[in-house]
C-alpha positions in Angstrom: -115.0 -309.0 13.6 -114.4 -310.7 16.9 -117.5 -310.9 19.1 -116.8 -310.3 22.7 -119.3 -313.4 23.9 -121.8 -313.4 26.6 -124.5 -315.3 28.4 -127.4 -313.1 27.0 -127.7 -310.0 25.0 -130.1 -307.3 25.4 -133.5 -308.1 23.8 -134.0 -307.4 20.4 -130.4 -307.0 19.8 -129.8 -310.7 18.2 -128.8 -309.8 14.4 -125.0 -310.8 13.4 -121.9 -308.0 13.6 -122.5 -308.5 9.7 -126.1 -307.8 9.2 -126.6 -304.6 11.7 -127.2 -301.4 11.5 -125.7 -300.6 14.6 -123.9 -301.9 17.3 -124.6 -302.1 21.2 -121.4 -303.0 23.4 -120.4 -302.6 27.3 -117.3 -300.8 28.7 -116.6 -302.2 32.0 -115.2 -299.9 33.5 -114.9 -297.4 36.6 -110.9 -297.4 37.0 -111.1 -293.2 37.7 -114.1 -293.3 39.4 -113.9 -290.3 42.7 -116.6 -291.5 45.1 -118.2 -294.5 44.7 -117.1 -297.4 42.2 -119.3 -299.6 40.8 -119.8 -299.0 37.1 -118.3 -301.9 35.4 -121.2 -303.9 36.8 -123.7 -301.7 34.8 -123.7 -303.7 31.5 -124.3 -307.1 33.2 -127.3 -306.0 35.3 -128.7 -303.9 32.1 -128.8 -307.1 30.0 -130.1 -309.1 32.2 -132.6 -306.8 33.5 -134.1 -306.0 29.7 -135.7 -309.2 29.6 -137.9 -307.4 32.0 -138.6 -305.1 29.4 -140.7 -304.5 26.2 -138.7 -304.7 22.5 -141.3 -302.4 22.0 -141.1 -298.6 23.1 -145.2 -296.5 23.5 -142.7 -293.6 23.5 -141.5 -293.6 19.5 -144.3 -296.1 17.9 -140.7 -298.7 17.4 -139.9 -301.6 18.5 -136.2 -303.5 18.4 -137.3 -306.7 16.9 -137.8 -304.9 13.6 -134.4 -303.3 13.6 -131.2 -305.1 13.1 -129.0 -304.6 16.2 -126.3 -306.3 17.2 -125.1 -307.0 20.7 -121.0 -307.1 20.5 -120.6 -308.1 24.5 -118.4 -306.2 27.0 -114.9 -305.2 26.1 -112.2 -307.6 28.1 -109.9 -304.7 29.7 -106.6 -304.9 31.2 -106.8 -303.7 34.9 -104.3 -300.9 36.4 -103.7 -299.3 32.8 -106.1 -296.2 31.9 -104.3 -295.5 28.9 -104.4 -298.8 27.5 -107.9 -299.6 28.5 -108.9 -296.2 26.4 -106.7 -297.2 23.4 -108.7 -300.8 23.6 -111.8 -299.0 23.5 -110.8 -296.8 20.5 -109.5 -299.6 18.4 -112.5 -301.5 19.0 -114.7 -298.5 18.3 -112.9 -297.8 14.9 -113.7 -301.1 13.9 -117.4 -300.8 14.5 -117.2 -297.2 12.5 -115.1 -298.4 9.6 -117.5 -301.1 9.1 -120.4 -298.5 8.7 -122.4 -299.1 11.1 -123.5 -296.7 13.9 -123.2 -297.4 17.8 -124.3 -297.2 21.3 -121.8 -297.9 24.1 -122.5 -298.7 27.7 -120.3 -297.8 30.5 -119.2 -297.5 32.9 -117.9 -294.3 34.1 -117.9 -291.9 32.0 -114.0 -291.9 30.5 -115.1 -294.4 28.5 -116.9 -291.8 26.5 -113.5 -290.4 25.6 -112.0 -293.0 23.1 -115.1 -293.2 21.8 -116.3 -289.5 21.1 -112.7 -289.1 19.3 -113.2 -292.0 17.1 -116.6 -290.7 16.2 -115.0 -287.3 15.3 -112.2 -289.3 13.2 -115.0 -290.5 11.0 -116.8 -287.1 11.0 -114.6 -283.9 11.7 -117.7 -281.9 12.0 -118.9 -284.0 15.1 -121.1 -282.1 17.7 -121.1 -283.2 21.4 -124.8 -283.4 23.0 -123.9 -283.8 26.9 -126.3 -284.5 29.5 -125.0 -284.6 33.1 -125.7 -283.6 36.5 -122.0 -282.3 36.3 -119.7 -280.2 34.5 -116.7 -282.9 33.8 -114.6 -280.2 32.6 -111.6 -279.6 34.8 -108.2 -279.7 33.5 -107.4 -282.6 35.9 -108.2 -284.3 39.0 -105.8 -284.5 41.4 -102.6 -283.7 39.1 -104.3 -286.6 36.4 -105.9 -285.2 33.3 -107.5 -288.5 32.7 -110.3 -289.0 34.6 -114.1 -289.1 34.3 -114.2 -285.6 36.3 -112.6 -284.0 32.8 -113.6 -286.3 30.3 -115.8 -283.6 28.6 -112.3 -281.2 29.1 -110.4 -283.8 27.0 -112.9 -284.1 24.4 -113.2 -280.3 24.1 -109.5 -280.5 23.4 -109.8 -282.0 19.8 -113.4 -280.7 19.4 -112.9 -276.8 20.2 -115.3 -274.1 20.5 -118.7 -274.4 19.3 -119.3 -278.2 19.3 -120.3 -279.1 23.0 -123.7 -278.2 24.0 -124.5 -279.2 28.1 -127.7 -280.2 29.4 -128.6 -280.4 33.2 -125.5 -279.2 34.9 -126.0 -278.6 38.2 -122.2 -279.4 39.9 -118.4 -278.5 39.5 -116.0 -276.6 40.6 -116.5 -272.4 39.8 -113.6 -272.6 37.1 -115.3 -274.8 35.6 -118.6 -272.8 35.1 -116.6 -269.6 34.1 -114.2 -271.7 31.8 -117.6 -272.8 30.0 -119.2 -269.3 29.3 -116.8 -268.8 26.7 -116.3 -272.6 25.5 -119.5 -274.1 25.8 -123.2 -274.0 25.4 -124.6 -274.8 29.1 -128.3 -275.2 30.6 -127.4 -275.6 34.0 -130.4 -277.7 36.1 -132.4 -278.2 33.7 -132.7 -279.6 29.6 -135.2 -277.7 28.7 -133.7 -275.7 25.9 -132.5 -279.2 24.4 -135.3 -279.2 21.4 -134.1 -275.8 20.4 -130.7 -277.0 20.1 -131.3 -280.1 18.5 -132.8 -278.3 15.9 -129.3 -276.3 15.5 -128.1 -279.2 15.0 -130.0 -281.2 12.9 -128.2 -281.4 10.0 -124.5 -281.9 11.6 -123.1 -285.4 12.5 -124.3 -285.4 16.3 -123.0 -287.7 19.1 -124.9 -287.8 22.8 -123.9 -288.9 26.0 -125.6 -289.8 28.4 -124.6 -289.5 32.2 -127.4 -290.8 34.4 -126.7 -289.3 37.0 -128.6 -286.2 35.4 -131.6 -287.9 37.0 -132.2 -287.0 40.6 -131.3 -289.3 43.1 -134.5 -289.6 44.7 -135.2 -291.5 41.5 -132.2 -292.9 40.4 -129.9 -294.0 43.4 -128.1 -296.6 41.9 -125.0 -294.0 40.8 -121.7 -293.3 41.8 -121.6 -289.6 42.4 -125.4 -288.7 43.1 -126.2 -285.1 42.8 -129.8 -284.0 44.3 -131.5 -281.6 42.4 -131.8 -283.5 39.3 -134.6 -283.9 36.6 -137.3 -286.6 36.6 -137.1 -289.9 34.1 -140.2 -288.3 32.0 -137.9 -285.2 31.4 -135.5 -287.9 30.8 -137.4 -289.2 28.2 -138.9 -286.3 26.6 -135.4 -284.7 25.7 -134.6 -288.4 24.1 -137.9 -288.0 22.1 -136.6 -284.6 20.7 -133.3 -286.1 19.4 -135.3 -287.7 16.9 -135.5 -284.6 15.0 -131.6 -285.1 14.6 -131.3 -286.2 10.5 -127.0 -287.3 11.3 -127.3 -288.8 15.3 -123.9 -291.2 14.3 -123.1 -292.5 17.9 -124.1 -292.2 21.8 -123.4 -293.9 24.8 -125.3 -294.4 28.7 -123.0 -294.4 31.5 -122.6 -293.9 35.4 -124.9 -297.1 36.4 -123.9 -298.4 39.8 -126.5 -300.9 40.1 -125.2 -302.0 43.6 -126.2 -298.9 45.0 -130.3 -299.6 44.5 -131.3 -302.6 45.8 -134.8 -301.9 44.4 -133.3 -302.5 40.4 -136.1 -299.3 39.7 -132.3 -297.5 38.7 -131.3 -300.2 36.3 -134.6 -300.4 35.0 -134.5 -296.9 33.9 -130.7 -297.5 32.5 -132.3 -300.2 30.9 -135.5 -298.4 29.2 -132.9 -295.6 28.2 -130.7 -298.2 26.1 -133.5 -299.0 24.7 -134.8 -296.0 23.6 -131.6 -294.7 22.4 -130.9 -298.0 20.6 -134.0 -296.9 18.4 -133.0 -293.4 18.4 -130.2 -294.1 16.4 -131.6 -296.8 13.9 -134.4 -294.0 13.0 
């Protein structure tokens, strides 16, 4: 498989395409993005920021240097074509998945999450969605385009259906979108603290989970696109990450909606950072 080179690669993550267990890889890009872009920077800033940061996580007792994880590199993406950058992103995902191995993708805004959610449920047609997000991200379009990182979850929910998306931390969207997900969706609006009950519903299904930072309030984590106060703290962050490990079929995930521009201070792409990390050893478990 051709590896998309880089400079550095996040710690811990040096073992050959061939000899891991899973697969880290950057998607860089914020082409949709409604407010603020800034995304496609995430990756860069996350890997060289994790050198600043323990292989080892206090959190699960594991530690990256005893896993075999393989950094593939950012994607190299056309500019001014959505649709082919997403088709890019699928075929590269694919590959990953028809080589067995499990993944966790970086973004990015959070479209990127769309090639890669359907590939997952390609491989496993009973794939659940875990989403946690200070927003809904289920309108039927933005501004007349159906493509965008304001309806991504919309767009999965179209091949997924009822029954297989369960939302954590909501807390903004437009009112249709809140009534249109009483009867399609599981929700916790503000908070994720029903996310341990649910992950035991789940534990025995093929699970993916996404991550959209910008759950975390902004008075922690600035360094976003489309900051929404009124979020949950990193520890919450981290405790609903520490109950996914009760998940026995966690097959993909992904981190996105890091604007690392946006906080001078790095403190919001060290917590992207930690968070890779600790969903890197999440899913090698």
């Amino acid at each position: 498989m051709k590896n998309n080179m880089n400079i550095q690669t996040f710690i811990g993550c040096e073992s050959s395409f061939e000899e891991a267990s899973t697969v880290l890889f950057g998607i860089p890009f914020d082409g949709t993005t409604s407010f603020r872009p800034g995304t496609r920077f995430a990756m860069q800033a996350i890997r060289q920021d994790s050198f600043g940061l323990e292989s080892y996580s206090p959190y699960l007792d594991r530690d990256l240097e005893e896993e075999a994880i393989h950094d593939g590199g950012d994607l190299d993406l056309p500019f001014g074509n959505t649709e082919r950058v997403l088709s890019d992103i699928a075929t590269y995902t694919k590959e990953v998945l028809d080589n067995g191995k499990k993944f966790l993708m970086v973004g990015g805004e959070h479209l990127v999450s769309l090639p890669t959610i359907e590939a997952a449920y390609e491989k496993y047609p009973d794939l659940h969605v875990i989403h946690i997000d200070a927003h809904t991200d289920l309108r039927e379009d933005y501004m007349g385009e159906p493509l965008s990182h304001a309806s991504v979850i919309r767009r999965c929910f179209d091949f997924l259906g009822d029954g297989r998306i369960f939302q954590f931390g909501i807390r903004s969207g437009l009112k249709e979108e809140f009534e249109w997900a009483k009867e399609h969706t599981y929700m916790e609006k503000f908070t994720i603290d029903t996310l341990p009950q649910i992950v035991q519903q789940l534990k025995d299904v093929p699970v993916y989970v996404t991550i959209d930072l910008d759950v975390l309030d902004p008075g922690t984590f600035p360094g976003t696109g489309t900051p929404e106060p009124g979020g949950i703290t990193y520890k919450e962050l981290l405790a609903g990450i520490a109950a996914l490990q009760d998940l026995n079929q966690i097959v993909a995930a992904d981190v996105v909606e890091l604007s690392p521009q946006y906080d001078p201070s790095g403190a919001s792409t060290a917590m992207a950072c930690k968070t890779v990390r600790e969903m890197l050893l999440t899913l090698t478990k």
